[in-house]
N, C-alpha and C positions, 0 to 999 in steps of 0.2 A: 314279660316275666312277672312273679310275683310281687317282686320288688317294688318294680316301677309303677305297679297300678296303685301301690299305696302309699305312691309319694305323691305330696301336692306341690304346688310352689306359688310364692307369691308374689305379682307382678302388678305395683304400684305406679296408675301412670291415668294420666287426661287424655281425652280425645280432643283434638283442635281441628275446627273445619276450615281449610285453606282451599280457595278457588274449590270450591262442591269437594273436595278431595279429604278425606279423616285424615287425621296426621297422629300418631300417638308421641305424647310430649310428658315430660319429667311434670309431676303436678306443681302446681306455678303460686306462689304464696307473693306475696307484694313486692318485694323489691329485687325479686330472681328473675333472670331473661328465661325467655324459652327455652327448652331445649328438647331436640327432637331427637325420636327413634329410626332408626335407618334403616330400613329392610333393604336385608341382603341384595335384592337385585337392584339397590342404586347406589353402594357401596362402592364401587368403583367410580362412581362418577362423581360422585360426592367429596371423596381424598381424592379424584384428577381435579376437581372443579378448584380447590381448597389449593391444591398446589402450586397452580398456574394463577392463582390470583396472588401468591406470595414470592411470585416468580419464583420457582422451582428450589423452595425455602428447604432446608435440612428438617431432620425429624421433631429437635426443641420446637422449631417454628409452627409447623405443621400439629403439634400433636397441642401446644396452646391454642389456635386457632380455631381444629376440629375443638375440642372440650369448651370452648365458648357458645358452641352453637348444637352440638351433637354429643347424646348420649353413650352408644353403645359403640365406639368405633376406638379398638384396641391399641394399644402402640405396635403390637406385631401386624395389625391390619397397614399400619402406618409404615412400618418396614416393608414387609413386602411389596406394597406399593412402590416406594422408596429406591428401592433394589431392581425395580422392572424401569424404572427410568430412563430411557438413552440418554437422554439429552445431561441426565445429573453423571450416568456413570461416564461421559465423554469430558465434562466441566470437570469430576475426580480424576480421569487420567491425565488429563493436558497442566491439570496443575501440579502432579507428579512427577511429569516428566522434566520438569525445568527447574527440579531440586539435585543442585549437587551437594555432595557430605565429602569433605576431606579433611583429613586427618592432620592433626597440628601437634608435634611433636615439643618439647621445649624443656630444657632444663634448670629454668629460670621459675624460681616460683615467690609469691608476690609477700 
């Protein structure tokens, strides 16, 4: 469309050579860690890799972790992921089910 041809945008970033491989990284001033761009087809392996190294950590853990090391990786990237879990959604129902709630009635107040 018309639109779109006359928009620009502007995408501030280094190129970093790891094993012969470019890597596009957050431009790096002196006392900032790297931090890397994630193309989409290693996105999933990158929050599995991140997961399973924090033992199958919740979203807080996970989403500090990824933003230590990686750029572009969303907290809904991080949900989703999150939500396809077996192993996290089996550790949420088992500790569900061994919650009992009963009701305490008392006329006595303090």
């Amino acid at each position: 469309s018309s639109m779109a041809t006359g928009m620009r945008f502007h995408f501030n970033c280094s190129v970093l050579k790891v094993s012969d491989v470019n890597k596009l990284i957050v431009p790096v001033s002196e006392n900032n860690k790297i931090k890397y761009y994630v193309h989409n087809e290693e996105l999933f392996d990158v929050i599995h890799n991140v997961h399973l190294s924090i033992e199958h950590g919740g979203r807080n853990r996970m989403e500090h972790e990824i933003n230590t090391k990686y750029k572009n990786i969303t907290r809904d990237m991080i949900m989703l992921y999150l939500n396809s879990c077996e192993s996290c959604k089996r550790k949420g129902s088992t500790a569900k089910k061994g919650l009992v709630v009963q009701l305490i009635i008392t006329t006595e107040m303090n």
